[in-house]
C-alpha positions in Angstrom: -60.4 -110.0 46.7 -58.5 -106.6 45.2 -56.0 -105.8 47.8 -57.7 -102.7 49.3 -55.3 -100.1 47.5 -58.4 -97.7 46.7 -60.7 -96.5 48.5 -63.5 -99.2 49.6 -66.3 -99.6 47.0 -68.5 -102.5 49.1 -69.1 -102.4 53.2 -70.8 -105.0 54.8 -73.1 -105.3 58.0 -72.6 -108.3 60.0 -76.1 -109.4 61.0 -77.2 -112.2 63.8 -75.9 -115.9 63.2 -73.3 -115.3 60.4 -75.5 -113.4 58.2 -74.2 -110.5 56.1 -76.0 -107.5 54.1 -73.3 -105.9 51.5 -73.6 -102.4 50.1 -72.1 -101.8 46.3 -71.5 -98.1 46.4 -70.7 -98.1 42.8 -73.6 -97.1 41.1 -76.9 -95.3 42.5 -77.8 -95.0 45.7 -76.1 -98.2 46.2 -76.9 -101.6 45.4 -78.0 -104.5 49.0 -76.9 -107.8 48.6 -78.3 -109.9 51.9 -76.2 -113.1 52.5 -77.4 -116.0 54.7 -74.8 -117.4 57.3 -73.6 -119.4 55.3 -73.5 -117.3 52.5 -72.0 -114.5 55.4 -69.4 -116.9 56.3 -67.8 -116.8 53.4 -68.2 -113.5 52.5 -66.6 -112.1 56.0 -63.6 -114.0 55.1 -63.1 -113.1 51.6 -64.0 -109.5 52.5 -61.0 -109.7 54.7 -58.8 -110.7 52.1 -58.6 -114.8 52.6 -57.9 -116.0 48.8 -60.8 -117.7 47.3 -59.6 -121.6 47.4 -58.3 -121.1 51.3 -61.9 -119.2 52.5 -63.8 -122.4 50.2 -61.5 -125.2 51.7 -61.8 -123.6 55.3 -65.7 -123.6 55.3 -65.6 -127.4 53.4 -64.0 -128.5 56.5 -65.8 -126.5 58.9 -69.2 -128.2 57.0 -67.9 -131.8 56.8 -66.6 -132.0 60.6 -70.4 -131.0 61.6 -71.5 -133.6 59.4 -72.3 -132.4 55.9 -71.2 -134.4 52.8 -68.2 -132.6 51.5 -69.0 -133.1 48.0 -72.4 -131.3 48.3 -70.8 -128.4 50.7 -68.1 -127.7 47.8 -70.1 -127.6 45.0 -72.7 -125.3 46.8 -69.8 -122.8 48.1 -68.0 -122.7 44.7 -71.6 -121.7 42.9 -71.7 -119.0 45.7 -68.2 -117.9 44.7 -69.3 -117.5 41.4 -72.1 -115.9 41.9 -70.3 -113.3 43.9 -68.0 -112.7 41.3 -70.6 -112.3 38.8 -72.2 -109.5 41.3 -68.4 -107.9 40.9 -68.1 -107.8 44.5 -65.0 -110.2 44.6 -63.6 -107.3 41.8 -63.9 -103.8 44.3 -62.1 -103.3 47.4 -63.7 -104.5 50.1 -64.0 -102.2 54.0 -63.9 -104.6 56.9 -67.5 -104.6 58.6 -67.6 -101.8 61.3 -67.5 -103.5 65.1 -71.4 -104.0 66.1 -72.4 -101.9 69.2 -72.1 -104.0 72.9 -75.9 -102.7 73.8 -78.7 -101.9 71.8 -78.5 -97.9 70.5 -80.2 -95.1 72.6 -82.6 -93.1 70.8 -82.5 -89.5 71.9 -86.2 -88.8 72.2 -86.1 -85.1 73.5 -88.3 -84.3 76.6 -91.6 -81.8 75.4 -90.9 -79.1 73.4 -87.3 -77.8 74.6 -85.7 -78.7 70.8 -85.9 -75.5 69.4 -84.1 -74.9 65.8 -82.2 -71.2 65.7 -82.3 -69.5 63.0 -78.8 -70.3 61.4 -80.0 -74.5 62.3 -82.8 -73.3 60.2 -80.8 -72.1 57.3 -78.6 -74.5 57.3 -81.4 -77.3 57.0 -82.4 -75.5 54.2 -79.1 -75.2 52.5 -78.0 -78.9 53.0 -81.3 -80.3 52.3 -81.2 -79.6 48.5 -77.2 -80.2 48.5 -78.2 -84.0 49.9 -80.5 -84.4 47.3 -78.0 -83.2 44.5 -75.9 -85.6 45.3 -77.4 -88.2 46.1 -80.1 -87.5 42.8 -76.9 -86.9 40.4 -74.2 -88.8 41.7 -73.5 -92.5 42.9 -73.4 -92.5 46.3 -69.9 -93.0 46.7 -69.6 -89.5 46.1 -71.4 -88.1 48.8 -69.8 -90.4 51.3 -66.5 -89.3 49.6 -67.5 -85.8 50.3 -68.4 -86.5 54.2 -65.3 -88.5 54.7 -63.2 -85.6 53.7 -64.7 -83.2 56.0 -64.7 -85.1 58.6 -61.0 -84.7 58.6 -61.6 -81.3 59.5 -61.3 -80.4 63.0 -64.8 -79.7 64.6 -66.6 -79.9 67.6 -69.2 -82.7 67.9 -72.7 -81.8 67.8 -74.6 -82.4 71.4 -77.8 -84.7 70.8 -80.1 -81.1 71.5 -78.2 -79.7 68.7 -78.1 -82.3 66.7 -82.1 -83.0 67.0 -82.3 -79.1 66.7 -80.8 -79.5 63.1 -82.5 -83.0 62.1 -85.7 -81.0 62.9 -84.8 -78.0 60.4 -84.1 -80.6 57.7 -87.6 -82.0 58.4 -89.2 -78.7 58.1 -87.1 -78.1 55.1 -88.1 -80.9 53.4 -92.1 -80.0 53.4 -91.1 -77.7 50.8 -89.9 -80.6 48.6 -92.2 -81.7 46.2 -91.0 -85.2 46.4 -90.0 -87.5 48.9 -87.1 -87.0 51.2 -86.3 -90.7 52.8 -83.7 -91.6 55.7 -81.1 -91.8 53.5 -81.4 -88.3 52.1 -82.4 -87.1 55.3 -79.7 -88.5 57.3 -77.4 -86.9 54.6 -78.9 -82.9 55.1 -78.6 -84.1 58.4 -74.7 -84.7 58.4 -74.5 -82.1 55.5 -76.3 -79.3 58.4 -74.3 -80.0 61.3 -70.9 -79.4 59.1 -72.6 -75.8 57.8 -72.7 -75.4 61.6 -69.1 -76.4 62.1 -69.8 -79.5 64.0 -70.0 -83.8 63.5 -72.3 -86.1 64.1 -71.7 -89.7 62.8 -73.4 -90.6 59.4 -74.9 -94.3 59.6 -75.8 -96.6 56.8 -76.8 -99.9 57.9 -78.8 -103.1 57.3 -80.9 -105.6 59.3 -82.2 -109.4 58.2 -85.9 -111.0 59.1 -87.4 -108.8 57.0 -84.6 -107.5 54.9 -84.4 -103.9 55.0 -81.7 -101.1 54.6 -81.6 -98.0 56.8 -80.1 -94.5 57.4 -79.4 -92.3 60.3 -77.4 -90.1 62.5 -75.3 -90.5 66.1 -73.8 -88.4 68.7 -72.8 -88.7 71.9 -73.5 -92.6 71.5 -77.2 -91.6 70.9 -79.3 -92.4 67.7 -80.9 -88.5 66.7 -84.1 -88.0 64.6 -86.3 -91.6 64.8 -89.6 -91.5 66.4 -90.6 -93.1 69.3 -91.9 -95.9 67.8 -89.3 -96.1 65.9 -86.7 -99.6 65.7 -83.8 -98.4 64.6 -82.4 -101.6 66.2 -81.5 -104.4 64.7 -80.0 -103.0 62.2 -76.5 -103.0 62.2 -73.8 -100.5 60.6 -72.3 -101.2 57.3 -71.0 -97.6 57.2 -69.8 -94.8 59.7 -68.7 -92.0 59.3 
């Protein structure tokens, strides 16, 4: 793996028994790559920087001790390894997998009608709605989480879940005026894009899950999981990226 010098281009989700979803932010919207344990086994260590021929003779032994034949375990791990590399992800800095959460995520799921948008949450879902699909439309993705990362630095307030629902609802309303289709991840960006117009955070989520395969987008505060529907899963899926 590069030694992380720059700034990461791949994040990875650690899913249940091993497995591993890994985001490419180098081009698009970003590119999935789902791993099986196995396949997540060696990735987490090469992610973390163990050279190729330690992370490949560590799992060789880990395999043959349980019982495999060692000449079949290396041959499949060193096709993996190559396969990998020809994805370029053993050629990009690599961001260690953010910790998963100790309990399942709370979904803020706001009581009757008592979220109530003002009118600046209003105008600033309207402003960062179009800015979120700008960039995300014209740019690869690392831009725009280049963009939040940096103003994040700035000192704010964070957003309470009421005002944080109060703004996910403007983007919503926003985005009926959009002829196409605004999904989580562009709505989870006006989202973090609106709260900053309102000088306040919220946490910017980008994660993963396995069994089905699926990637998905969304905002925190205050530990709680704003915008998603009640029947909603947000969980399994665990975070690749937060910011």
């Amino acid at each position: 793996m590069s030694p992380p010098r720059h700034r990461p281009r791949i994040h990875t989700a650690s899913l249940p028994a091993g497995a591993a979803a890994v985001m490419d932010t180098r081009t698009g919207r970003g590119t999935w790559h789902h791993l099986n344990p196995t396949a997540g086994r060696l990735w987490h260590r090469l992610a973390s920087g163990v050279p190729v021929e330690r992370a490949v003779e560590e799992l060789v032994e880990s395999f043959t001790a349980a019982g495999a034949d060692r000449q079949v375990v290396d041959t499949d791990l060193r096709a993996l390894v190559a396969r990998l590399r020809s994805l370029g992800l053993l050629s990009a800095p690599a961001a260690p997998a953010p910790p998963a959460p100790l309990d399942a995520p709370v979904v803020y799921l706001p009581e009757g009608n008592t979220v109530r948008p003002s009118i600046t949450d209003r105008a600033a879902g309207i402003v960062a709605l179009p800015l979120a699909l700008v960039l995300l439309r014209l740019t690869p993705i690392r831009v725009p989480l280049a963009v939040v990362r940096v103003a994040a630095r700035i000192p704010r307030p964070r957003a309470t879940a009421t005002r944080a629902a109060a703004l996910h609802l403007s983007v919503r309303r926003a985005g009926r005026w959009w002829p196409g289709r605004a999904a989580c991840l562009e709505e989870s960006l006006a989202c973090t894009l609106a709260a900053l117009l309102r000088g306040r955070h919220v946490t910017w989520v980008i994660g993963a899950r396995t069994a089905p395969a699926a990637a998905h987008a969304w905002i925190e505060t205050e530990d709680r999981i704003i915008g998603q529907d009640a029947e909603d899963r947000v969980w399994p899926y665990a975070p690749a990226v937060r910011l």
